[in-house]
C-alpha positions in Angstrom: 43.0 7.2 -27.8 39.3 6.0 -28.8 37.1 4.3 -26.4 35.7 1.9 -28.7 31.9 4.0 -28.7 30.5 5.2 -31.1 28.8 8.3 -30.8 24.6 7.5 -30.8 22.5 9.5 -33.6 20.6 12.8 -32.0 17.9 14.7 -33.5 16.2 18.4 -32.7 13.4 18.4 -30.6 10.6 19.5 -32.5 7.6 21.8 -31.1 4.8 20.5 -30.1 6.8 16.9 -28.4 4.9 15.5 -25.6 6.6 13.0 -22.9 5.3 8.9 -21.9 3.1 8.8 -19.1 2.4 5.6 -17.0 -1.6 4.8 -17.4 -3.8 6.4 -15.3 -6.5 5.0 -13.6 -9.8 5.1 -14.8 -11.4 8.1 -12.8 -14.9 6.6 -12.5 -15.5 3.0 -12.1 -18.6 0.4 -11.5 -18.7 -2.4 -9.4 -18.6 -4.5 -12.3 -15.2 -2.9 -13.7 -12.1 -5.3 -13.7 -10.2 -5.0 -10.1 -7.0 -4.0 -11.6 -8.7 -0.6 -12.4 -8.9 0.5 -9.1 -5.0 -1.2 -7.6 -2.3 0.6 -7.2 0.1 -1.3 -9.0 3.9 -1.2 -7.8 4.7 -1.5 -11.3 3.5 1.7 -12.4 3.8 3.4 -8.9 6.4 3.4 -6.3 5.6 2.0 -3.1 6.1 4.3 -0.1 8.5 3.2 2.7 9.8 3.9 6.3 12.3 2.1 8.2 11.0 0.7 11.4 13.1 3.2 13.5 11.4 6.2 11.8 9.3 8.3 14.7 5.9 8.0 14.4 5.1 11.1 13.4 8.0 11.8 10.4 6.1 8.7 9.4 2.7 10.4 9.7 4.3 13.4 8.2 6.0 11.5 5.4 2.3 10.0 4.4 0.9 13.5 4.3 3.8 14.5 1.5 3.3 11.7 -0.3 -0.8 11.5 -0.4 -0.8 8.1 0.9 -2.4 6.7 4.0 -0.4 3.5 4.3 3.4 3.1 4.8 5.4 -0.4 3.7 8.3 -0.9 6.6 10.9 -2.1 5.0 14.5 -3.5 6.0 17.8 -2.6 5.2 17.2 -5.6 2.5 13.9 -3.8 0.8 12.3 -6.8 2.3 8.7 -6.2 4.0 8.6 -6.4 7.5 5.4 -4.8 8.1 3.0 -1.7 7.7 1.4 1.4 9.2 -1.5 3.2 8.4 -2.2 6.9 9.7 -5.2 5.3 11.6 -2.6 3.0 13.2 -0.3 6.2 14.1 -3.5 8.6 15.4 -5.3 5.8 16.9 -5.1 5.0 20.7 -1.8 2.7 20.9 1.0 5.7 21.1 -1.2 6.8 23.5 -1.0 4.0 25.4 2.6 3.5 24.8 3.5 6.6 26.2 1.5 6.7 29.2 2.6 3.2 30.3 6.4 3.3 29.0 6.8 6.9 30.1 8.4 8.0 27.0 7.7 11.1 25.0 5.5 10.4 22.0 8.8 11.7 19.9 10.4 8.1 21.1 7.7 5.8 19.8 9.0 4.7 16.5 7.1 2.8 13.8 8.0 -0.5 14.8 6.5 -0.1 18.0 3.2 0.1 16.6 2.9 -1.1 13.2 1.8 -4.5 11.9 4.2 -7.0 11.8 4.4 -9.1 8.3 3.6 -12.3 10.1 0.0 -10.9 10.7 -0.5 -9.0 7.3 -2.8 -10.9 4.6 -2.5 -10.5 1.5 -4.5 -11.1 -1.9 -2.9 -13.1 -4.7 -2.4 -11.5 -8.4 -4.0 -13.9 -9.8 -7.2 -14.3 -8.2 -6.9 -10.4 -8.4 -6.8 -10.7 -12.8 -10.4 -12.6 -12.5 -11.5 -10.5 -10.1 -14.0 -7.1 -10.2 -14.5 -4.4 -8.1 -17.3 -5.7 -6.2 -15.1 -8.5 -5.5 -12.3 -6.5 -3.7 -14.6 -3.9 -1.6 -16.5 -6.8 -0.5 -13.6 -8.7 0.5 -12.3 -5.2 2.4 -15.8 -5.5 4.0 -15.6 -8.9 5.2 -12.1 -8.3 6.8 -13.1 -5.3 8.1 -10.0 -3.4 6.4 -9.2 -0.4 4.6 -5.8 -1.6 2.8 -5.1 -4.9 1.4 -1.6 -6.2 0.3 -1.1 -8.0 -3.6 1.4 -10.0 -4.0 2.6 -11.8 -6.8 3.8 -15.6 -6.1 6.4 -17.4 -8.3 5.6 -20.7 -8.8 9.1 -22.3 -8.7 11.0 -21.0 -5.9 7.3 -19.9 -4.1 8.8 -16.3 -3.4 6.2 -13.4 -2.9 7.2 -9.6 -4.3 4.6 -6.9 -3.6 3.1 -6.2 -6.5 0.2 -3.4 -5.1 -2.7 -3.0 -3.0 -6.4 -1.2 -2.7 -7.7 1.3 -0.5 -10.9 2.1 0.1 -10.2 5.7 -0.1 -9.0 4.9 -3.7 -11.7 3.0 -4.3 -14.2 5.2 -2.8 -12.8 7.9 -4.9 -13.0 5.8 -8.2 -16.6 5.0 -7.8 -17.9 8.3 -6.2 -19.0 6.9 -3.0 -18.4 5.6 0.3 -17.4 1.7 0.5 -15.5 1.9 3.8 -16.3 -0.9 6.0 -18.0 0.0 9.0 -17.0 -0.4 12.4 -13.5 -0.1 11.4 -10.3 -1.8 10.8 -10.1 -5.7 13.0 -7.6 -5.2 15.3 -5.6 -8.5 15.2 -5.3 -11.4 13.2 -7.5 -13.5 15.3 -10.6 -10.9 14.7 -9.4 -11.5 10.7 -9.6 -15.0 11.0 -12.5 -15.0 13.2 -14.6 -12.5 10.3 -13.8 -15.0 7.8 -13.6 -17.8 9.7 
């Protein structure tokens, strides 16, 4: 009995074939270079996850296998709920949380300590099209971060999807020296609004 397919059309693979590859980055950029050259863009990458009940340090060990140095927590829905850095994870807060819950560091889980979507800001892709380098590691500057969040906005229903973000360790990389903001990443939403304030 036929299935009502027809068979699709093959051809030998021929020496010498070579396979698509999503763009790279360019591997040395200027201040003047378009921002999108230094983002990692969802698009072309996958973000990198953990569920909010992950132990801290599967998620610290999870960043190290992957080469990244931020984590999206996500839901059971894939939506956002927050995000951890390894700064976040080696920093003084599971310290804390262990010496005043009395729990063994192998307890505290990610949501314990990472940063809740209600106080994550985020740049829009649009502004991020017009923008150039300069634009984005002086905006990291001012904020006093290392990561910032892109998200792209639909203009009927209002809805955000994650579209990518910039590191200053990427960045850094990209233009060959150090643009990390000194004294380190603001520690709550009120020092964010405060430095820009």
């Amino acid at each position: 009995m036929g299935t009502g397919f027809a068979s699709i059309s093959h051809v030998s693979l021929q020496p010498g074939t070579t396979y698509v590859k999503p763009p790279a980055p360019p591997e040395i950029v200027h201040m003047e270079n378009p921002a999108i050259d230094v983002m990692t863009d969802f698009e072309v990458v996958h973000a990198v996850t953990v569920r909010p009940e992950t132990s801290i340090d599967d998620a610290l060990e999870h960043m190290k296998t992957s080469g990244v140095r931020l984590l999206l927590v996500t839901s059971d829905e894939d939506q956002v709920i927050g995000l951890v850095t390894a700064n976040d994870i080696r920093g003084e807060r599971p310290i804390k949380i262990v010496q005043e819950s009395r729990i063994p560091r192998s307890k505290v889980d990610v949501k314990t300590i990472m940063t809740g979507q209600e106080s994550i800001i985020a740049l829009n892709m649009i502004s991020v099209r017009n923008a150039k380098v300069g634009h984005v590691v002086e905006t990291l500057n001012q904020l006093k971060r290392q990561h910032i969040l892109v998200v792209e906005i639909d203009e009927q229903t209002k809805a955000q999807r994650l579209r990518g973000l910039f590191s200053t360790s990427q960045i850094s990389k990209q233009l060959g020296r150090n643009v990390a903001p000194e004294g380190g990443a603001a520690q709550s939403l009120a020092e964010i609004q405060h430095d820009i304030g």
